[in-house]
C-alpha positions as CSV (number, residue, x, y, z in Angstrom):
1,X,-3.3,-112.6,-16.8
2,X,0.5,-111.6,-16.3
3,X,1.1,-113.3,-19.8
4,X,-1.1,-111.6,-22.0
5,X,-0.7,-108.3,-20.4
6,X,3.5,-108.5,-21.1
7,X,2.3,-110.2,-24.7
8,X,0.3,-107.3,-25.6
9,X,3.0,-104.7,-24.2
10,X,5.9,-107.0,-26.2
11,X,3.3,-106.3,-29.4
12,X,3.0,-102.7,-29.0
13,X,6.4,-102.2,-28.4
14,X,7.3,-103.7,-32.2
15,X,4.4,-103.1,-34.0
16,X,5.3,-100.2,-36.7
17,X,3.8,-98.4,-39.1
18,X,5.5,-100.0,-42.5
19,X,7.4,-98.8,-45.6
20,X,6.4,-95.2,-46.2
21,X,5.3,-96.1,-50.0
22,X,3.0,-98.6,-48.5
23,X,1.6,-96.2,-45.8
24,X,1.1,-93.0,-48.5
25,X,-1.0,-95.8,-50.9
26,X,-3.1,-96.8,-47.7
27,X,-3.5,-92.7,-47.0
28,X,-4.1,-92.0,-50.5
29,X,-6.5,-94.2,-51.3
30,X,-8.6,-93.6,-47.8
31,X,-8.3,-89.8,-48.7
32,X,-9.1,-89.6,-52.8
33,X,-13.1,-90.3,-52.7
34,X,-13.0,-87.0,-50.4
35,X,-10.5,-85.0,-52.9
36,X,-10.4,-83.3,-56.5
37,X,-8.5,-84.8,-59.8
38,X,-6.3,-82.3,-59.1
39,X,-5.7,-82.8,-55.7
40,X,-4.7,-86.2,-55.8
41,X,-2.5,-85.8,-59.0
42,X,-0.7,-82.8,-56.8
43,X,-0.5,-85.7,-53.9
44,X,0.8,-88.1,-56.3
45,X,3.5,-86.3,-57.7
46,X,4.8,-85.0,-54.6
47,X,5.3,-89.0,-53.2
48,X,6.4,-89.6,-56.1
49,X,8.9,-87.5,-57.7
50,X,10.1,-86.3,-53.5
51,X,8.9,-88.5,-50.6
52,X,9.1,-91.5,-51.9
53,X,12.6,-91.4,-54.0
54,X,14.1,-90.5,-50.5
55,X,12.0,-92.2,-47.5
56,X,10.5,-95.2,-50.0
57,X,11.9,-98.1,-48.4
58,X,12.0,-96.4,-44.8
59,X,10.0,-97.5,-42.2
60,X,7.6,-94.9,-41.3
61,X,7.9,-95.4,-37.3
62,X,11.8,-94.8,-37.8
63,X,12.2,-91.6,-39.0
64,X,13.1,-88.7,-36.8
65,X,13.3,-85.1,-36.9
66,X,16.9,-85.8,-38.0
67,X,16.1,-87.9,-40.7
68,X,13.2,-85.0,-41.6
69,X,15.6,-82.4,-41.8
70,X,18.2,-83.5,-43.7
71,X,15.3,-84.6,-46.1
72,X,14.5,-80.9,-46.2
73,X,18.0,-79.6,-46.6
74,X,18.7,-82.0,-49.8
75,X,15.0,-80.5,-51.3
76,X,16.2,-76.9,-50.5
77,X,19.8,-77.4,-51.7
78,X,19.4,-80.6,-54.3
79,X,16.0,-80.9,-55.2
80,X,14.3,-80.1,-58.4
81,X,14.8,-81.0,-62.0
82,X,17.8,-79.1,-62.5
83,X,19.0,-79.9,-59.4
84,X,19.2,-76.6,-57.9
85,X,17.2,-76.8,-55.4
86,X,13.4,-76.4,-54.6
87,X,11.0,-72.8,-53.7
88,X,10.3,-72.9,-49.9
89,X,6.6,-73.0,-51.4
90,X,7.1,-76.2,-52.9
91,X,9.2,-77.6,-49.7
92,X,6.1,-76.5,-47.4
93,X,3.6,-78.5,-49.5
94,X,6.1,-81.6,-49.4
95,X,6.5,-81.6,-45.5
96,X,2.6,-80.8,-45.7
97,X,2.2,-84.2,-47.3
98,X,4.8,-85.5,-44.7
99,X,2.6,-84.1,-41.8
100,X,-0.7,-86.0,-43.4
101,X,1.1,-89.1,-43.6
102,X,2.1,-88.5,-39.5
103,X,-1.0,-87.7,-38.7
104,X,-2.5,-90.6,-40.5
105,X,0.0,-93.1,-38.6
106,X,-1.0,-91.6,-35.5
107,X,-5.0,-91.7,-36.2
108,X,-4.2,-95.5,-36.2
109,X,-2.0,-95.9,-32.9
110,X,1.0,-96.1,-34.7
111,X,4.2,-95.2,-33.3
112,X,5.2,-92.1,-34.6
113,X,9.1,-90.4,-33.9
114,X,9.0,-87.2,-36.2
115,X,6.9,-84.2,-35.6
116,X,7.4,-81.8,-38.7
117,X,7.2,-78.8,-36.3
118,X,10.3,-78.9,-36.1
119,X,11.4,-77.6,-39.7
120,X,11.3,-73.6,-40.2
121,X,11.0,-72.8,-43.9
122,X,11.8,-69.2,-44.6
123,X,9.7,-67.8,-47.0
124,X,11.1,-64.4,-49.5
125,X,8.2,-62.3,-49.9
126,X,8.0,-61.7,-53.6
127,X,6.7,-58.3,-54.9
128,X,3.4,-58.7,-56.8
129,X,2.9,-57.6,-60.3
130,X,0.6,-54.4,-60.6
131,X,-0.2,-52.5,-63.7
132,X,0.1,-49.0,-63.1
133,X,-2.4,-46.4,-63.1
134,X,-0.7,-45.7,-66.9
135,X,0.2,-49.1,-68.3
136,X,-4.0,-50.2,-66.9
137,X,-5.1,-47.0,-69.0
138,X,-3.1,-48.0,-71.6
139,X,-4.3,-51.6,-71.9
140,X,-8.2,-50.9,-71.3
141,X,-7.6,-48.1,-74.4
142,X,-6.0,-51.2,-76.7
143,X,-8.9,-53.2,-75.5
144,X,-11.7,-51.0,-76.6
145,X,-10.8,-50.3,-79.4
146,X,-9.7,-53.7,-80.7
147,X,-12.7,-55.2,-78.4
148,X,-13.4,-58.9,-79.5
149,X,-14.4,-61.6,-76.7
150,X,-11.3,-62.0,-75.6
151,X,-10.5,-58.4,-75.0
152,X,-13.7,-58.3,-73.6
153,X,-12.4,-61.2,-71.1
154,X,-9.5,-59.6,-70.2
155,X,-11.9,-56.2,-69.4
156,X,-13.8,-58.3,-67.7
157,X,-10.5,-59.2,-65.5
158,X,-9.5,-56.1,-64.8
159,X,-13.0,-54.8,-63.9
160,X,-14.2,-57.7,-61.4
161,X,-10.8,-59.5,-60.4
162,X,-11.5,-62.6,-61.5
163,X,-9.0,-65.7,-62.1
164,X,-8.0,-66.4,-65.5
165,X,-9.5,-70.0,-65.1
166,X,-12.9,-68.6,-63.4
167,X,-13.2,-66.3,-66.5
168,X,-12.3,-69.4,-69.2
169,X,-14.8,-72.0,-67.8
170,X,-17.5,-68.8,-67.2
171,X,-20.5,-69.2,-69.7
172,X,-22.9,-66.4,-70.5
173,X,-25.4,-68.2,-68.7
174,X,-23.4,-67.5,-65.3
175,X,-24.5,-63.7,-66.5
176,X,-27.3,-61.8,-65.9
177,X,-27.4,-58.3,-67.5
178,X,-31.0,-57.6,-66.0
179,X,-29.5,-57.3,-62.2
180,X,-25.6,-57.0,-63.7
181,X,-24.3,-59.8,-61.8
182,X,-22.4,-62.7,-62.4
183,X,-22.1,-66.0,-60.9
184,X,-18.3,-67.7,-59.8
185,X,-18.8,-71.5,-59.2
186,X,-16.6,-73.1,-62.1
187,X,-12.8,-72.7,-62.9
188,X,-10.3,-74.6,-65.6
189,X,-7.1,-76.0,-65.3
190,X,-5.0,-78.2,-67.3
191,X,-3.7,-81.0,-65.5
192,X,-1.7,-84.6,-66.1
193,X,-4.1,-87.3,-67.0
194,X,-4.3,-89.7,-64.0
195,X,-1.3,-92.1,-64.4
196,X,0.3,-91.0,-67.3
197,X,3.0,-88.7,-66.3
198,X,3.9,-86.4,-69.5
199,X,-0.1,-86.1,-70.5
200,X,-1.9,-83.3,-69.1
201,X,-5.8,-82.4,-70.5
202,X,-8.0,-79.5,-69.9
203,X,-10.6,-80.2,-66.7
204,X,-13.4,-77.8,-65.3
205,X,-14.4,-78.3,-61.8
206,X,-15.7,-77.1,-59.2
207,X,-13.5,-74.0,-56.8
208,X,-11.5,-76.0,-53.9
209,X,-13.0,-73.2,-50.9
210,X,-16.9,-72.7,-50.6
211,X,-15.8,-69.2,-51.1
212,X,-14.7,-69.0,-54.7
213,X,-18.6,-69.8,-55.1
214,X,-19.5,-65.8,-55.2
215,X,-21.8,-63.2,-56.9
216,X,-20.0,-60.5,-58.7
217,X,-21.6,-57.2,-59.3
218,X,-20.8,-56.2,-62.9
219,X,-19.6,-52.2,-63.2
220,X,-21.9,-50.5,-65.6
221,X,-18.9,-49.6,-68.1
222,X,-19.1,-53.1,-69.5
223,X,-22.4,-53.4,-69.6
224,X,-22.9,-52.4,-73.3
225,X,-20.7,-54.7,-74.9
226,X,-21.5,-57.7,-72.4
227,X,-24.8,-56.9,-74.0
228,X,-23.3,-57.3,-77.4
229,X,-21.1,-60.4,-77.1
230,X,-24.5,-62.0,-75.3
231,X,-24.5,-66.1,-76.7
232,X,-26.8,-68.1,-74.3
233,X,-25.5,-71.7,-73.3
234,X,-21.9,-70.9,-74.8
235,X,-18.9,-70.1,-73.2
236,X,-18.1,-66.7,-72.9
237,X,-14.5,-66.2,-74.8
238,X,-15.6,-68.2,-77.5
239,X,-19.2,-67.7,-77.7
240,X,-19.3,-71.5,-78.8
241,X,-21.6,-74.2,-76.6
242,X,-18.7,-76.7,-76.6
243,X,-15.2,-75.1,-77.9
244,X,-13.4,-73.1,-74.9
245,X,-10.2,-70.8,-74.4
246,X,-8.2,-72.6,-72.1
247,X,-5.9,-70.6,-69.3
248,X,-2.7,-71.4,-71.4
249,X,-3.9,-69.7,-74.7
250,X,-5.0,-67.2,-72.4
251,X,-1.5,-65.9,-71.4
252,X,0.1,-66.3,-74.7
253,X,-2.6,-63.8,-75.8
254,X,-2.0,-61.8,-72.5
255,X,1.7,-61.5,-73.6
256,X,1.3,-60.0,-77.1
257,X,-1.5,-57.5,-76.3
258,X,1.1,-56.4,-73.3
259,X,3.8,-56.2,-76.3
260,X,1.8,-54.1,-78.5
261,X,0.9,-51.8,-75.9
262,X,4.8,-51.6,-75.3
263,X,3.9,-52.6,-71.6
264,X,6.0,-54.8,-69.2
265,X,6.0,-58.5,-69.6
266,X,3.4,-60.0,-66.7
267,X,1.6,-63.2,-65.9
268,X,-2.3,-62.9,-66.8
269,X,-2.8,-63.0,-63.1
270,X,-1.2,-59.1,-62.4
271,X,-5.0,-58.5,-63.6
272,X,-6.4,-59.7,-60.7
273,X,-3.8,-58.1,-58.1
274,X,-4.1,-54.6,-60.1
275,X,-8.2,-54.8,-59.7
276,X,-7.3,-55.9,-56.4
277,X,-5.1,-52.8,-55.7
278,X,-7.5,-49.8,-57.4
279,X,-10.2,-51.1,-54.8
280,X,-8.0,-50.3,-52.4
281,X,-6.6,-47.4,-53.6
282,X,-10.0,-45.9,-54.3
283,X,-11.1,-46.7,-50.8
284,X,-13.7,-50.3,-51.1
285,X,-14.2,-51.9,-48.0
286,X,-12.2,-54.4,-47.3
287,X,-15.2,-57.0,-46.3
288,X,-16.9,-56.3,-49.9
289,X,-13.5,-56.7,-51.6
290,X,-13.1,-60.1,-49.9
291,X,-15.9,-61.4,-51.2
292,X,-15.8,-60.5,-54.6
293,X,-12.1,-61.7,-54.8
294,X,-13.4,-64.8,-53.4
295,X,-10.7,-64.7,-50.3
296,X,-11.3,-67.5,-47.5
297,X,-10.8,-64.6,-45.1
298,X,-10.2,-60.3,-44.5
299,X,-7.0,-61.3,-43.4
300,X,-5.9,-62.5,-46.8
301,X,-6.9,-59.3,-48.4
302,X,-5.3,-57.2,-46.1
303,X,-2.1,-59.2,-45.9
304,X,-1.7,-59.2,-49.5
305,X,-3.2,-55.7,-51.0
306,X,-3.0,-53.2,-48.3
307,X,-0.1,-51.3,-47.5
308,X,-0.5,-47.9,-47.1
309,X,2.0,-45.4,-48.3
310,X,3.8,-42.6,-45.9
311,X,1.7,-40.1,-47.4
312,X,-1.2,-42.2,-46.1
313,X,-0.4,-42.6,-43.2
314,X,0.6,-38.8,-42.6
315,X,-3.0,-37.8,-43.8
316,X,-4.8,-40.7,-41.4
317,X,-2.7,-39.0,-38.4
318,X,-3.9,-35.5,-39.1
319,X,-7.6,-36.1,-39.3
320,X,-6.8,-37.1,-35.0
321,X,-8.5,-33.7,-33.4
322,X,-6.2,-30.9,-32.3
323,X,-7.8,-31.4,-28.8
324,X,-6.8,-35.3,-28.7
């Protein structure tokens, strides 16, 4: 009894994990019936272009927090193409990955010596692009009088908030102009073909969170030319059953109608954040605006779109009562 009780203690005490490329391909391959193309080509590229270049060879159960940080240092400082070093977004999703991989060792009583707790990205806030009240009246001006499908898209953008890959795999059918709704459930991407590395191709798939599945009232101003554009079974910036606009063809369009209208240079998504921001501004509730943005939670919205200004604030304090 003495024997195989100090056999299986000897055992525990080396068994390890293995190679980190050999855990990832066990993790990986347990994980992708339960993920999206594009999930596991993200997962993919990370192991193979970060993790695995630098912890390949390494045996999972001996890397430390040491080991972990100076891995996180050489992306911050080191890492990219260009060698200049990686956005703390990108270095979260890579210790992400590293924390699935942990977690994944540990799910099978393997001996684990890192915890990636112990890194603290800091993350600069960037400023969001939003069309002002002028450049958005300019741009809605261009687009009525120049209105084609496309300009109608971008309307469509700026009236409802929608992504610029919900609104390019959105057919008319997702439309109904008798209760002036619309349904959310599809979006586009273009993304590398599944083993070959320079190859990308158009895919439309379902949202990643149940709630980017939504039902978007449509404001009556585009009402009359949704009803004019109407093509049943096609997709709605083409009006064709099978051709689409993909998201890329989207911008560079974006970009020239931003040009004539002599308006600042901004990614098609300052669409989304400006619809986001006139809600606000013209005093939605933030629960409603949630849910037509399609946000997992209030917090989101509020984190991102509200902040009032001084003047605001001053006219919130003055409605306390003089009795208070």
């Amino acid at each position: 009894m003495m024997n195989t009780t100090t056999n299986l203690l000897a055992e525990c005490a080396i068994r390890k994990a293995g190679p980190v490329s050999h855990v990832s391909t066990q993790w990986l391959n347990e994980l992708s019936p339960d993920l999206k193309e594009s999930s596991i080509i993200k997962y993919e590229d990370i192991l193979q272009h970060y993790i695995l270049p630098f912890f390949g060879d390494t045996e999972l159960s001996d890397i430390t927090n040491e080991n972990l940080l100076c891995f996180v240092n050489e992306l911050r400082t080191t890492g990219g193409v260009k060698k200049k070093g990686l956005e703390p977004s990108t270095v979260s999703e890579i210790v992400t990955t590293m924390n699935a991989l942990r977690i994944y060792a540990l799910r099978r009583d393997l001996p684990i010596h890192f915890d990636t707790k112990c890194v603290n990205i800091k993350h600069e806030k960037h400023s969001i692009r939003v069309f002002s009240v002028s450049e958005e009246n300019l741009l809605i001006e261009y687009l009525r009088e120049n209105i084609n499908p496309i300009h109608l898209g971008i309307l469509l953008c700026l009236y409802t908030g929608i992504r610029v890959g919900e609104l390019c795999a959105l057919k008319w059918d997702a439309i109904n102009l008798t209760d002036k709704t619309m349904r959310i459930g599809q979006t586009m991407q273009r993304i590398r073909v599944n083993g070959k590395e320079y190859k990308t191709e158009v895919k439309i798939h379902e949202p990643k969170s149940a709630s980017s599945f939504r039902k978007i009232p449509i404001p009556e101003v585009l009402i009359i030319q949704l009803n004019r554009y109407y093509t049943p079974k096609a997709y709605f910036l083409s009006g064709d059953i099978e051709k689409f606009v993909e998201p890329r063809s989207m911008q560079k369009r974006f970009n020239t109608i931003l040009k004539r209208c002599d308006i600042k240079p901004a990614n098609f998504h300052a669409t989304r954040h400006t619809f986001a921001t006139r809600c606000v501004e013209l005093g939605f509730d933030i629960k409603s605006l949630s849910e037509i943005l399609g946000h997992s939670s209030v917090n989101i919205t509020l984190n991102k779109y509200v902040h009032p200004t001084m003047d605001q604030k001053k006219k919130n304090m003055n409605l306390l009562p003089e009795t208070f």
